[in-house]
C-alpha positions in Angstrom: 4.9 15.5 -112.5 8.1 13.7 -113.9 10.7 16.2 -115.3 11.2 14.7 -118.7 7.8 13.6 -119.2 4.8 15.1 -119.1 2.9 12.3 -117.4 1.3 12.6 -114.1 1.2 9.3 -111.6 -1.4 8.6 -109.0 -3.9 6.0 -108.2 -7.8 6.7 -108.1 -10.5 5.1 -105.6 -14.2 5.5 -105.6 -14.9 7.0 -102.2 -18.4 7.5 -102.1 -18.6 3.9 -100.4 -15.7 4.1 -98.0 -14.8 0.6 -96.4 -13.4 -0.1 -93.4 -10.4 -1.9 -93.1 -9.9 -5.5 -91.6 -7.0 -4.6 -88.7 -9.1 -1.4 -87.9 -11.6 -4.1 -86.8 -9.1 -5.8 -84.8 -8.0 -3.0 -83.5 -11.4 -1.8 -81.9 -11.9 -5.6 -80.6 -9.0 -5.6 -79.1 -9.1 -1.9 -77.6 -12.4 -2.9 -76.1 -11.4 -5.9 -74.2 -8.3 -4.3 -72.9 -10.8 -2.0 -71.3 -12.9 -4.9 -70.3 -10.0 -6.5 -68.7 -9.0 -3.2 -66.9 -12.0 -2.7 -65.2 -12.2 -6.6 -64.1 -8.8 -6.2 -62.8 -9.7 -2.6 -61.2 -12.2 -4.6 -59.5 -10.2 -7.6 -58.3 -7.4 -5.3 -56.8 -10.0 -2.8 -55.2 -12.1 -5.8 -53.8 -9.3 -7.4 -52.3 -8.1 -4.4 -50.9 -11.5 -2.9 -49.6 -12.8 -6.2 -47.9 -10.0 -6.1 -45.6 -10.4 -2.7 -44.8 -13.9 -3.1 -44.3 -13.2 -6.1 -42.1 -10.7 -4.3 -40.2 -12.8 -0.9 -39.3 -16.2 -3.2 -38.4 -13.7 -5.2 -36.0 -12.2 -1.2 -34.6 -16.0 0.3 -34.4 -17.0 -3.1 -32.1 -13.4 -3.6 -30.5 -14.2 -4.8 -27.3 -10.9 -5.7 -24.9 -13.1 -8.2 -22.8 -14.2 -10.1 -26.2 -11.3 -9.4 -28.2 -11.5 -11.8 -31.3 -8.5 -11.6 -34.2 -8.8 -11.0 -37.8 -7.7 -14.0 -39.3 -4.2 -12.4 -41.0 -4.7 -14.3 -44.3 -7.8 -11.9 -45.0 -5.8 -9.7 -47.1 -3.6 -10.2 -50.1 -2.1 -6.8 -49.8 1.4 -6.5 -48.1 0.6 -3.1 -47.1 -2.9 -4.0 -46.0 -1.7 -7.7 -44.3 0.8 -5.5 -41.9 -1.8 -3.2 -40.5 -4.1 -5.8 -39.6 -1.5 -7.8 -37.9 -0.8 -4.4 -35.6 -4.2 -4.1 -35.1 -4.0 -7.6 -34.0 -0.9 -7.0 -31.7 -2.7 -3.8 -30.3 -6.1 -5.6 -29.5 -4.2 -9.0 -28.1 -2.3 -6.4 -25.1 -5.0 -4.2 -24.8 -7.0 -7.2 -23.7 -4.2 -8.7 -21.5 -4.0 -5.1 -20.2 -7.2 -5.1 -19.1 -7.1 -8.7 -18.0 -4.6 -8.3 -15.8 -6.0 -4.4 -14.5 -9.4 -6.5 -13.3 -6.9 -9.0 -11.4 -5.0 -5.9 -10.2 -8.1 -4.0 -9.2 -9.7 -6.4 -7.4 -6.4 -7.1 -5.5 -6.3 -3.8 -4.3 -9.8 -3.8 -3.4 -9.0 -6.5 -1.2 -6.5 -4.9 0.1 -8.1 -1.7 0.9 -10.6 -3.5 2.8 -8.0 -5.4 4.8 -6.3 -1.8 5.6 -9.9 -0.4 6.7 -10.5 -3.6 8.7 -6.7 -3.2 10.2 -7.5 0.5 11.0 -10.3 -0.1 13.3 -8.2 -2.3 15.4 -10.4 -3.7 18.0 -8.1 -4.6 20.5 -6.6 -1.4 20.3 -10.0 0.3 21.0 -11.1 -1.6 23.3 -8.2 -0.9 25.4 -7.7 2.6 25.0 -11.7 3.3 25.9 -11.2 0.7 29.0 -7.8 2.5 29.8 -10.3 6.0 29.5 -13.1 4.3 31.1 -10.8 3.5 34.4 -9.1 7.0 34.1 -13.0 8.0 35.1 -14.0 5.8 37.5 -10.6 7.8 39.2 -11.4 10.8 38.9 -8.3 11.3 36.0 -10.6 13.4 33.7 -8.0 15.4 32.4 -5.8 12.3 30.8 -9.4 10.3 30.3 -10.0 13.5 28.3 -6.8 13.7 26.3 -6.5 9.9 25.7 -10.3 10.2 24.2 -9.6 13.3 22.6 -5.8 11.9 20.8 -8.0 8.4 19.8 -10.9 10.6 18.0 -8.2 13.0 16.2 -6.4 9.3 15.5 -9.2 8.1 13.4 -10.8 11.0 12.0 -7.3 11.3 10.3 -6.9 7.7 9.4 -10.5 7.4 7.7 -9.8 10.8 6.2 -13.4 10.8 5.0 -12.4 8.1 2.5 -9.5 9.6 0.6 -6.4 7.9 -0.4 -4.3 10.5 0.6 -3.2 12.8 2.7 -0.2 14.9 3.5 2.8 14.4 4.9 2.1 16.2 7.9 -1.3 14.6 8.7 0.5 10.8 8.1 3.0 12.1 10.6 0.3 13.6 13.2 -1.2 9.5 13.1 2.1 8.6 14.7 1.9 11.2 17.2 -1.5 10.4 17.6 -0.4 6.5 18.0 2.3 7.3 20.6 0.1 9.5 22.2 -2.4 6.6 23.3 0.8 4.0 23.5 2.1 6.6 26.3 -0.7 7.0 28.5 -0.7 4.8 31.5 2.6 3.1 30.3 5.8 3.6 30.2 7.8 4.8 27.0 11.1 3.1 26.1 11.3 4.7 23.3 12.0 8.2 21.2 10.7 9.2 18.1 12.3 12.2 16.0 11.4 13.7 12.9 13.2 15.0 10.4 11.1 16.1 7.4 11.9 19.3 5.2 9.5 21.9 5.3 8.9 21.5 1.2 7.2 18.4 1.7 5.5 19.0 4.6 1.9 19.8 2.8 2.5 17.2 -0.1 -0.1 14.6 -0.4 0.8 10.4 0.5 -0.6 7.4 0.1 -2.5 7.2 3.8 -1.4 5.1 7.2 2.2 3.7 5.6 3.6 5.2 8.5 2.1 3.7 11.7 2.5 0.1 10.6 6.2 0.7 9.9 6.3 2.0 13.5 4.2 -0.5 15.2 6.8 -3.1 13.4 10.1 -0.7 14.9 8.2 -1.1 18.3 7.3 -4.4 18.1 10.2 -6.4 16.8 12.9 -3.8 16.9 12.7 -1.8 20.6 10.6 -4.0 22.6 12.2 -4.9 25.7 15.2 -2.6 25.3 16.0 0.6 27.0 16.6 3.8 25.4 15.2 3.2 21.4 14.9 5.8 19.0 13.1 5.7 16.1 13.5 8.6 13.2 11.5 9.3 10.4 12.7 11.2 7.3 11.0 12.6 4.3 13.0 14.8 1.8 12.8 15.6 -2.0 15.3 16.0 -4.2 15.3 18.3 -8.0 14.4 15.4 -9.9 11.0 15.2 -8.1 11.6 12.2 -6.6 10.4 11.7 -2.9 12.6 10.0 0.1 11.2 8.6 3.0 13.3 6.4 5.6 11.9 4.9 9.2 15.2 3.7 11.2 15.6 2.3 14.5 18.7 1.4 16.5 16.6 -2.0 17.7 17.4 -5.9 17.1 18.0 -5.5 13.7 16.9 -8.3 10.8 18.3 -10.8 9.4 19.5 -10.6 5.6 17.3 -13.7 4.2 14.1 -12.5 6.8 14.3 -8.9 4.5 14.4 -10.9 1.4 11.4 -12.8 2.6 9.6 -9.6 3.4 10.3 -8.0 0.4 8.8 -11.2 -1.4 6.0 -11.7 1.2 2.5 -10.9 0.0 -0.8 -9.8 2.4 -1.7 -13.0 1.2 0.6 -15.0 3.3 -0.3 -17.4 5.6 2.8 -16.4 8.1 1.5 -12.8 8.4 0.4 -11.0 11.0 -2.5 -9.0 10.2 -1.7 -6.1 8.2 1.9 -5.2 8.9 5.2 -4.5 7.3 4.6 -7.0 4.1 1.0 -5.5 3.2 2.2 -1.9 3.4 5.2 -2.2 1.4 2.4 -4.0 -1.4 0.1 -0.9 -0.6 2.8 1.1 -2.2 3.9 -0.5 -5.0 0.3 -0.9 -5.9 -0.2 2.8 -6.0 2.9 3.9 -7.1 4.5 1.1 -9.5 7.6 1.1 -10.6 8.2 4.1 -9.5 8.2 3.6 -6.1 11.7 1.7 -4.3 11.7 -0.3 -1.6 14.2 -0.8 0.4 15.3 -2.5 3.9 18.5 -2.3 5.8 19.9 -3.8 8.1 22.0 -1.1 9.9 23.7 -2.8 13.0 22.9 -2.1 15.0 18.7 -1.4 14.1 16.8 -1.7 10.8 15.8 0.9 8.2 12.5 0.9 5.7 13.0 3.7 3.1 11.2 3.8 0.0 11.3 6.9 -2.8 9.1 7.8 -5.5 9.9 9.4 -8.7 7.6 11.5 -10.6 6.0 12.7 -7.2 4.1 15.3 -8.4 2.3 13.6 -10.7 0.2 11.5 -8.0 -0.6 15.1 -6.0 -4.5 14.4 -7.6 -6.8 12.2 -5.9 -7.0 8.9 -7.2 -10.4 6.7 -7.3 -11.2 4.4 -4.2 -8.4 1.8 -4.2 
């Protein structure tokens, strides 16, 4: 309503019939295949991102390390996606080398072991102990024929230690006695052994007969021939639960590059002798790792063969059959 006039504007329209507008139309269309395209592009990204996925936990239900296969890394065309395949890649690759290189290890070490049980049995070393007993008989000696038997049983029954890896310190160190024991009778001794081993190790479990060939090498190529030898063993333990174990002679000595070549010499050598000083020192790293050290010295005059192991403690458990 205009002030000065008395004349109302407006505009009329017959709604009974109500039409719909041409951009409302568009409108709809285009509000319609926005949601079209949405879901097509939902579907896309989704597939793209499930397939891999999918791909990637079939491949971590069947992961096999013997048959290890790769996903190919241009399955996915996510980033995200892309990166944890490739880990899963990197993991599978070194679990199967892993396991590669365990079978190598394991059967190394089972030919090892049964080098060590053939070494143990010694033939030669039986036979002339029982012949040594048998003419200690034929004498009339029972007494030594009976102590020489009796120090050769208690010998192996330690040594085979019903099939164990390990035993303790004190029973490794009653093998030597055991050893010397048989050495001494009928012959002469030109040699002493001490032992210096701390009472807190005394009962701790060790890898089995590391100790006699270390001796049989001080007797053999250290003190044969010479007067008045001594050999000392050592076992100690420090705070940091690392074991120390040292076998010293005041012998021959070795040479600098002859250590070197022991260190590096494998049972599998041509120039060993049976199982001595090179296939124990492989024993040992076998069982232990890295953290068992090696170590030979030359000490002038004599030789030393200490080793230590960190993280002692941790090996106090039987182990299965090497």
């Amino acid at each position: 309503m205009l002030t000065n006039y008395p004349l109302l504007l407006g505009t009329i329209e017959n709604f009974s019939t109500p039409t719909i507008p041409l951009y409302n139309t568009v409108l709809a269309l285009i509000i319609i295949l926005s949601i079209l395209l949405l879901w097509v592009g939902i579907f896309i990204v989704s597939r793209s991102i499930t397939t891999p996925i999918i791909e990637l936990s079939t491949q971590m239900k069947n992961f096999s390390p013997r048959d290890f296969y790769p996903i190919p890394s241009d399955c996915s065309t996510s980033r995200e996606t892309g990166l944890l395949i490739n880990q899963f890649n990197t993991m599978g690759s070194e679990i199967s080398q892993l396991l590669q290189k365990e079978v190598v290890a394991e059967k190394h070490r089972r030919h090892l072991e049964l080098t060590l049980l053939q070494s143990q049995m010694k033939p030669h070393f039986l036979y002339n102990t029982l012949d040594h007993a048998r003419i200690l008989c034929l004498s009339g000696d029972t007494t030594n024929a009976s102590n020489l038997l009796k120090s050769l049983g208690c010998y192996y029954k330690t040594i085979l230690s019903k099939g164990k890896n390990t035993i303790t310190i004190t029973e490794e160190i009653s093998i030597i006695k055991e050893f010397i024991n048989i050495l001494s009778s009928g012959n002469e001794i030109f040699f002493h052994i001490s032992y210096e081993i701390d009472k807190s190790v005394k009962d701790l479990p060790i890898l089995k007969f590391v100790l006699q060939p270390l001796v049989e090498n001080c007797i053999k190529h250290g003190l044969f021939g010479l007067d008045d030898g001594v050999i000392t063993i050592r076992f100690s333990s420090d705070d940091q639960d690392t074991l120390y174990a040292s076998i010293t002679d005041n012998g021959r000595g070795i040479p600098p590059q002859k250590i070197q070549d022991i260190i590096r010499e494998s049972y599998h050598s041509k120039t060993g002798n049976g199982f001595g000083l090179s296939a124990t020192l492989e024993r040992l790293r076998l069982y232990y790792g890295e953290n068992c050290s090696i170590k030979i010295t030359d000490q002038n005059p004599g030789t030393q063969i200490s080793f230590s192991i960190k993280h002692f403690s941790s090996y106090s458990g039987e182990r299965s059959s090497q």
